[in-house]
N, C-alpha and C positions, 0 to 999 in steps of 0.2 A: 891264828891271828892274821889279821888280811895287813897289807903292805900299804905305808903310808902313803897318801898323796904325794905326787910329786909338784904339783901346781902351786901356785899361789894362796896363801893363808886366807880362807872365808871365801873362797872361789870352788865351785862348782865345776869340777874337769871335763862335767857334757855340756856344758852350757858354750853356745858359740861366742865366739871374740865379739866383742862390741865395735859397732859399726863405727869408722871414723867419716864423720860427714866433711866434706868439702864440698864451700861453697860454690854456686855458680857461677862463673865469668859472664861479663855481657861486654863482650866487645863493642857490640853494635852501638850500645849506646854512649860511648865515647865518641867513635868516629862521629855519629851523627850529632854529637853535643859541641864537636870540634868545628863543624862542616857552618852549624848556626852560627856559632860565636863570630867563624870568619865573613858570612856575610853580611852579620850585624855590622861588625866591624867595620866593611867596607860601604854600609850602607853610612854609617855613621860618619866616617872620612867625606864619603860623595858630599855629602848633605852641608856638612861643617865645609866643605870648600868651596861650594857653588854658591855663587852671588847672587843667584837667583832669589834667592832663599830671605836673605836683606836681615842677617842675624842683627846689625846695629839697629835697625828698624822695629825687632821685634822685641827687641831689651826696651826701647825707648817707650814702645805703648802697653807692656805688661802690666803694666802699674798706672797708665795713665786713669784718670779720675775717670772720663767717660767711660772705659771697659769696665773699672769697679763700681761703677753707677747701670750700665749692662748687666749685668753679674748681679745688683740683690734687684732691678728688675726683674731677669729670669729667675731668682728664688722666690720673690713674690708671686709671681703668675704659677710655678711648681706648687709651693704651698695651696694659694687659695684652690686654685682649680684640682687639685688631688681631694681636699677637703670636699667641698662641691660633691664631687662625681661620688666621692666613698659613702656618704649621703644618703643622694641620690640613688648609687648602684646597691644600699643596704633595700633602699623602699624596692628598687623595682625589683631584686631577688625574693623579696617578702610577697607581692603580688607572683613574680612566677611559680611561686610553691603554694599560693593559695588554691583555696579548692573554688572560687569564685571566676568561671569563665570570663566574663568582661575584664577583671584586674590583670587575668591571665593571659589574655591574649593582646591587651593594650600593651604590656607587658612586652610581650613577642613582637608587636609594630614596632616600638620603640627601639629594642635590639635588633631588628630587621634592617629599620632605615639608618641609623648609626653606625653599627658595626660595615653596612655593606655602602657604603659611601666613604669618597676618601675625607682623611683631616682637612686636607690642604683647600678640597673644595666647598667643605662646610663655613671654613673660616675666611671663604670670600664671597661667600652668602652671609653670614654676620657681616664683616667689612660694607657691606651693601645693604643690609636692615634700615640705615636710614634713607633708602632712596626707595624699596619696597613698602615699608611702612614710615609715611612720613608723620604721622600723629596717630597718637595714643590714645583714646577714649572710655574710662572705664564707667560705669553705671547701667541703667537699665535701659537694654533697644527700645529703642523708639523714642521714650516717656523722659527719662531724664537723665545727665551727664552727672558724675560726683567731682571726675579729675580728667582734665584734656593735657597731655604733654605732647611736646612740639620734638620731635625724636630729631628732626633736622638740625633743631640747635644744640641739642647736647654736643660736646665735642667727649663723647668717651670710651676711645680704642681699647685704651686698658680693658675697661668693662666687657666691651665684645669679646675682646681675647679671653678671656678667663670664662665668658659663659661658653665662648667656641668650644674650647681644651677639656674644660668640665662634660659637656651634656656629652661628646665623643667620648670620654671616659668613663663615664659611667656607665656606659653600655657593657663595657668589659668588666669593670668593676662589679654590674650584675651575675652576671658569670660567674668572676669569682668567688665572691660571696655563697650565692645557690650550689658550687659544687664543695665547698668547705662546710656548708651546714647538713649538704646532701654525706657527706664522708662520715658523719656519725650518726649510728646503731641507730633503730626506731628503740632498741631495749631501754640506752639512755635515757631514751625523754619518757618511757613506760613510766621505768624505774623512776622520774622526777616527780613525773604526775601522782604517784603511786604514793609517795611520800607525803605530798600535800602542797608543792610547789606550787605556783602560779605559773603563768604560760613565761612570764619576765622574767622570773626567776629559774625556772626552766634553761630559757636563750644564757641569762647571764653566768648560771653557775655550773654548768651543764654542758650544754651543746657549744655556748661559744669559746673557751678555752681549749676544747678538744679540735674546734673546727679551725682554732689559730692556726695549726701545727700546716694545713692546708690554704690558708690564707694567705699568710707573712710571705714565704717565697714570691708568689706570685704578683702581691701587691708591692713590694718592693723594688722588681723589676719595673713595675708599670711608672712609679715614680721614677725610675732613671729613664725609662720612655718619656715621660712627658718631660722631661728637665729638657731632652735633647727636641721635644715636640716644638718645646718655646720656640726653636727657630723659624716656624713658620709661620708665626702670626702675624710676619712682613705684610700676610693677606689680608690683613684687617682694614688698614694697614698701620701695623703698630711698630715701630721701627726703635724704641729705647730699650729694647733687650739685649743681650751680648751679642747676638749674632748680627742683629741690625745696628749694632753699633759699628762694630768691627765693619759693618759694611759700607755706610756711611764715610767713616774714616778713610777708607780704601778707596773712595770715591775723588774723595780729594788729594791724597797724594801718588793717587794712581801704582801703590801697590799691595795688592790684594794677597798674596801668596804670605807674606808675613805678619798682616793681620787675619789671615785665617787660621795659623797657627796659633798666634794668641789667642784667639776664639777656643781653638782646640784645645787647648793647655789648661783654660778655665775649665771649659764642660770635663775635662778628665777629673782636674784637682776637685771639683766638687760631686762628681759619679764615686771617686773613691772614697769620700766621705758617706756617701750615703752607703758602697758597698759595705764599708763599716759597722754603719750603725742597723745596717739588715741583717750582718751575720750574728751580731749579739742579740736582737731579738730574734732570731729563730732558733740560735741555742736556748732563749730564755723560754720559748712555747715548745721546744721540743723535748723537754725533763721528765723520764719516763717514757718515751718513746724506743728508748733502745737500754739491750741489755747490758752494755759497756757502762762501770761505771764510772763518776768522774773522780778525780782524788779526796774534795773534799767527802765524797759519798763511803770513798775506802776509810779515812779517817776515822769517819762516826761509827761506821759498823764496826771493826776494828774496839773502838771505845765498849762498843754495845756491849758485843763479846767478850769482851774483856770486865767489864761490870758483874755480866753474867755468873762469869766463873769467880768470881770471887764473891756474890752471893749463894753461890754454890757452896763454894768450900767453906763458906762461916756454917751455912747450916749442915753440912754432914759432922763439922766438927762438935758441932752443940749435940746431935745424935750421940756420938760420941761422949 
């Protein structure tokens, strides 16, 4: 007869002790959490106590009518001119990936001269369109006019701004586009063609869903670019946007330091709107993209299995 164990009951006496883990300390990251807090802090003390600053000043035009008349100006000129350019920058991505040399390379002019020219100087060559071109003539050279417009008399900045902001934008927005549709498989659109799809049907059910997942990020930032771009369209010179309001204003009571922070306070509260509505569309394009599932995903499968096994067990019982 061999001698009972001395150990523990269902324990293995060769087997080693199990490891007790203890976690890691990170000092570091206290002190240096400690270190911000206090200079926040005292940035925050400076700020609130320096009259510079003119807090009764800046409570008094947060709300004033002209800053929120500012404010859906620059959403207006964001909107239209995002629309515009995405457009625009879908056609000219569709020309750079053709196989047709003139679409292609007119193409490459187009993102040549836009991309490598600044915004600010583009948008006081529009400001200046009607002194370059002072009438419009459209019909056939020489033979005969259909329509003559008089560009000098229009009065309309607005409209400059927004073709400024657009045609610079969609230079990049080509880009975009071109490397999102370049990011999926030639096998994809094999496989589409292969089936019987059409070339639309192809882009639509196909290539463009998978090409979001590379799209959205990037088109998202470009809309908080141009939200913050609106302020330069002072060059046109279009001055009813936030930033040209606030500056206007500043003009006249001669302090600018706290209408520029109203200024700043609007473009934040409207960036983190829009940070918002970017990160649930790119949760919503990126489903399937990663192997993490989400809870309602555990749920169903969860259910699945769970269905499974009890059409399991009814049929071995009927075997039975």
């Amino acid at each position: 007869m061999t001698a009972p164990s001395t150990g523990p009951i269902g324990l293995d006496p060769d087997e080693p002790a199990p490891i007790k883990a203890v976690p890691l300390r990170h000092p570091g990251q206290w002190i240096s959490a400690a270190i911000v807090l206090i200079l926040v802090a005292l940035f925050v003390y400076g700020a609130a106590t320096n009259p510079a600053y003119a807090w009764d000043t800046y409570a008094q035009y947060l709300f004033d009518t002209r800053i929120l008349s500012g404010v859906s100006y620059t959403l207006a000129l964001t909107v239209l001119s995002m629309l515009i350019a995405i457009v625009l920058g879908i056609v000219l991505a569709v020309m750079r990936l053709s196989s047709n040399r003139v679409l292609r390379y007119t193409a490459w002019v187009y993102l040549w001269i836009f991309r490598g020219t600044p915004v600010y100087v583009q948008l006081v060559f529009w400001g200046l369109f009607p002194s370059i071109y002072k009438q419009i003539d459209l019909g056939i050279p020489f033979v005969v006019q259909f329509a003559h417009f008089n560009i000098q008399a229009w009065n309309a900045a607005f409209l400059f701004a927004m073709i400024g902001l657009a045609l610079n934008e969609a230079a990049y927005m080509a880009e975009i586009v071109r490397a999102g549709v370049s990011s999926v498989g030639e096998g994809q659109t094999e496989a589409s063609v292969a089936l019987g799809m059409s070339w639309w049907q192809t882009m639509r059910r196909t290539v463009l869903p998978q090409a979001m997942r590379v799209i959205i990020p990037p088109t998202g930032n470009e809309i908080i670019s141009m939200l913050k771009t609106t302020s330069l369209v002072v060059a046109v010179p279009f001055s009813l946007e936030l930033y040209g309001r606030a500056r206007d204003i500043s003009g006249v009571n001669f302090q600018p330091i706290p209408l520029l922070i109203v200024a700043s306070t609007w473009y934040l509260i409207v960036t983190s709107v829009l940070m918002v509505g970017q990160y649930y569309l790119e949760r919503y394009y990126s489903k399937g993209a990663s192997r993490q599932l989400t809870a309602r995903q555990l749920k169903a499968q969860a259910a699945a299995k769970e269905t499974e096994s009890t059409i399991v067990e009814g049929e071995s019982d009927e075997r039975r």
